[in-house]
N, C-alpha and C positions, 0 to 999 in steps of 0.2 A: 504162833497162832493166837493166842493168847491176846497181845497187841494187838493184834490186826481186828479182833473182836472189839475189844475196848474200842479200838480206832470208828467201828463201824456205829456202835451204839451210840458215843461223844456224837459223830454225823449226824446221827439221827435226833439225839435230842437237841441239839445247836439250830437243825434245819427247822424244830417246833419252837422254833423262838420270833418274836419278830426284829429284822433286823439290827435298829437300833438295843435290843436288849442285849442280842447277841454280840455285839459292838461293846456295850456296856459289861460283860461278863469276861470279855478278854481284856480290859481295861485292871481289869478287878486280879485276874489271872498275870497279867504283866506287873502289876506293883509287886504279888505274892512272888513271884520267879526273882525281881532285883532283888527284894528284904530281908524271903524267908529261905530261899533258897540260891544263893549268889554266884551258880553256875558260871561263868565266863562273863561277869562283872568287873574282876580287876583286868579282866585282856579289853574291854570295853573302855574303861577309864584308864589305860594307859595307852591304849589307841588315841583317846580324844587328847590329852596329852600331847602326844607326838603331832596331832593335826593342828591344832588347836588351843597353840601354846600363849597366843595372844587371850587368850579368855581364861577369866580366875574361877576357881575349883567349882563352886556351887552351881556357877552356870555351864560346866562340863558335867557335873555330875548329875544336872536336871538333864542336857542330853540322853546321857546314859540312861535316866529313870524312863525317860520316853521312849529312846531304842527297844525297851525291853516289852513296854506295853504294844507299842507298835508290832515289835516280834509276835505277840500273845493273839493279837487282835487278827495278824496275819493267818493264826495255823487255824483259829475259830471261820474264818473266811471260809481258807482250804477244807475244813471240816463239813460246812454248810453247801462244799460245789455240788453236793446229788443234785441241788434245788436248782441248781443255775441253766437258764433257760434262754435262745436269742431276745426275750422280749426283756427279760431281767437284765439282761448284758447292757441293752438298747438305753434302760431307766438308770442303772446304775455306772453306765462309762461316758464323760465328756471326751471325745478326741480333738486334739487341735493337730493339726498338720499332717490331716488324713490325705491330704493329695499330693505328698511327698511320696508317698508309699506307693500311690498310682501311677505315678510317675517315675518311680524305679523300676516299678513291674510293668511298664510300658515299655524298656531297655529290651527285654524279654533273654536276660540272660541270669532270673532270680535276683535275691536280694540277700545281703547277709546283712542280717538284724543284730545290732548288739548295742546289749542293755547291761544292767546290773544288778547285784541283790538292792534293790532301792525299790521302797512301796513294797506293793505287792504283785513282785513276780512273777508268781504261779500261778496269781489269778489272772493277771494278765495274760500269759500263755494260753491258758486253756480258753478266757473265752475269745480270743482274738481267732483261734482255732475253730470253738464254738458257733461263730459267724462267720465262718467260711473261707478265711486266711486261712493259705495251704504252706501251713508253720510248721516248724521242725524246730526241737531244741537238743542241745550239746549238753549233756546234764551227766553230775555224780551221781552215785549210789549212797543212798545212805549205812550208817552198819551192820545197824538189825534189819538182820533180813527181813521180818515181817514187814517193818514200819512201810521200809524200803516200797516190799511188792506192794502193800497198800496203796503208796504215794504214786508210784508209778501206773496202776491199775486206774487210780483217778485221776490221771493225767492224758491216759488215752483215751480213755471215754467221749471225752470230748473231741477227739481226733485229733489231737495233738501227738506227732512224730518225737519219738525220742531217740539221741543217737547217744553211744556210750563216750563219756570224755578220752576213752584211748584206740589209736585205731578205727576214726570214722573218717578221714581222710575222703579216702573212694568214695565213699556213701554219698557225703556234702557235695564234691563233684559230681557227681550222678544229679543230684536234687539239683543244683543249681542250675544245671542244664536243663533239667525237664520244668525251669521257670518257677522253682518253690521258692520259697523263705528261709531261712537258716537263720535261727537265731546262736548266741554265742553271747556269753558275761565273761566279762573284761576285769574284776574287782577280787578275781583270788589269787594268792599269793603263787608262783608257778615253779616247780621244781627246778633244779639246774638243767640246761638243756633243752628246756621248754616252753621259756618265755625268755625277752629283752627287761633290762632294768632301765626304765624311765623312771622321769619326775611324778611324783604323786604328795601332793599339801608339802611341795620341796621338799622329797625325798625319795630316795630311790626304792622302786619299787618292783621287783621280777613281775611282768605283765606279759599275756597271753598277745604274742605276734601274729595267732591266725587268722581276722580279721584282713590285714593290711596282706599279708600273703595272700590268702585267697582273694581278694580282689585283685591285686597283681596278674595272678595267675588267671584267673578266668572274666575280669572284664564286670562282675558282678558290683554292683553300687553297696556302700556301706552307711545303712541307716540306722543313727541313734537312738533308741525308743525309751523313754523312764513311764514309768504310771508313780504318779501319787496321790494318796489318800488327801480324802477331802472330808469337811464335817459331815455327820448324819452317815457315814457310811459307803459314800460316796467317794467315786476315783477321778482323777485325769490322765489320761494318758498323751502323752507329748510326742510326736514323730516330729523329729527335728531335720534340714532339709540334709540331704546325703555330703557323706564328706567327698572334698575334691581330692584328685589323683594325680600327683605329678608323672604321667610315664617317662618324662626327659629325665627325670632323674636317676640316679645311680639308685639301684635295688635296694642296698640293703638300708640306705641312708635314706630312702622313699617310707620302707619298712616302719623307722626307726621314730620317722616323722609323724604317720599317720598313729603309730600307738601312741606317741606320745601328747598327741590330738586328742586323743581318745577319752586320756586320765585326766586331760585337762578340761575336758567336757565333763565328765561326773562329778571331777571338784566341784565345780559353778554347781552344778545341780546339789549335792550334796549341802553345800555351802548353805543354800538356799532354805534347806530344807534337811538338817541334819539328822534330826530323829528316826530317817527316816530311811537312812543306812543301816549296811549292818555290822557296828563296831566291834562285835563280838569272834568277830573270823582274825587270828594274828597276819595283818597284810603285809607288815614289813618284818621281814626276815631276813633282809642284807646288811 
């Protein structure tokens, strides 16, 4: 409870800030977490390591220093959503390849959305939710239970559908059919029996197959979506056009194709725009 207070009053003084300061205060917050407190710093810089073995240390490790600001800058975001409003959304989101999306949802048999921890996800979610995308997301729990029901508590507010990452099978089925959105992140490491090992920065990487199944199975179009940060404050969010479907193909090697589509699409993005992942999660485990 305790947490979840802190969490509420941080919201509140973040939200009397004006943006750019409040921008500037997790900037301040991300140095202080790489320097003075180096939490999941060394899994960050042998992350960039492993991706990113063409590039010499200093310029990995300015990655890194940005990962974490980026990180900082993110949870002050999540902290300030009381404030977030359709007209806020409207000032603050560039979309490019909004009629990708219209155009899946013209199919009219849903859409399964899948993005990554890149940018800023959750604000993503909530306002795409916020202005009247009928979105659903496939989300963990955090530990502490408080932080947890906090995160979650402001997650729905905005209307945002949360489904639990184990055992939501049925549910997705259900949505899909009644023409929702389903979102799903492709970029965490997956236990045995739960994801395929494709290529990811050439190397193999245990990746979430449900994506490319579910579309198999229900006919559903699979659209790419990243948001990233931009200066002042400011996001893009990117609807890239649906990936295609081989049906003549053999399942599991259709499957096998489309995830491996998938990681090769966030490389480029990533690539692009490194800082802006999130290196701190251990992705390779094989």
């Amino acid at each position: 409870m305790i947490a979840r207070w802190l969490l509420c009053v941080l919201g509140f003084v973040f939200r009397c800030l004006p943006r750019r300061a409040a921008n500037a205060v997790g900037a301040v917050l991300g140095y202080a977490w790489y320097y003075l407190i180096p939490i999941r710093r060394s899994v960050a810089i042998a992350n960039l390591e492993l991706a990113f073995a063409d590039k010499d240390k200093p310029e990995r490790r300015k990655i890194a220093r940005g990962c974490f600001v980026h990180l900082a800058r993110c949870a002050v975001e999540f902290l300030r959503l009381g404030g977030l409003t359709v007209k806020k959304v409207t000032a603050l989101f560039d979309h490019v390849g909004w009629r990708h999306y219209e155009q899946a949802m013209e199919k009219g048999r849903g859409v399964i959305v899948v993005t990554a921890h890149f940018g800023n996800f959750d604000l993503l979610a909530c306002a795409e939710a916020l202005s009247g995308v009928p979105l659903h997301i496939v989300t963990r729990e955090q530990h502490v239970g408080s932080i947890n029901d906090y995160w979650m508590s402001q997650r729905a507010k905005f209307g945002l559908g949360l489904l639990p990452a184990k055992n939501s099978a049925f549910r997705i089925l259900k949505l899909l059919r009644a023409k929702q959105a389903v979102a799903l992140v492709i970029d965490q490491h997956m236990p045995a029996g739960r994801g395929i090992a494709v290529p990811f920065f050439s190397r193999l990487a245990s990746t979430t197959n449900a994506p490319a199944v579910l579309a198999l199975s229900t006919g559903a179009p699979i659209l790419p979506v990243t948001i990233e940060r931009l200066s002042g404050g400011r996001h893009k969010v990117t609807i890239d056009p649906e990936v295609e479907i081989n049906r003549a193909n053999e399942r599991l090697a259709e499957v096998e194709r489309i995830t491996t589509e998938l990681n090769l699409w966030l490389q480029d993005k990533i690539c692009k725009r490194p800082d802006q992942w999130l290196w701190i999660h251990r992705r390779w485990k094989l």
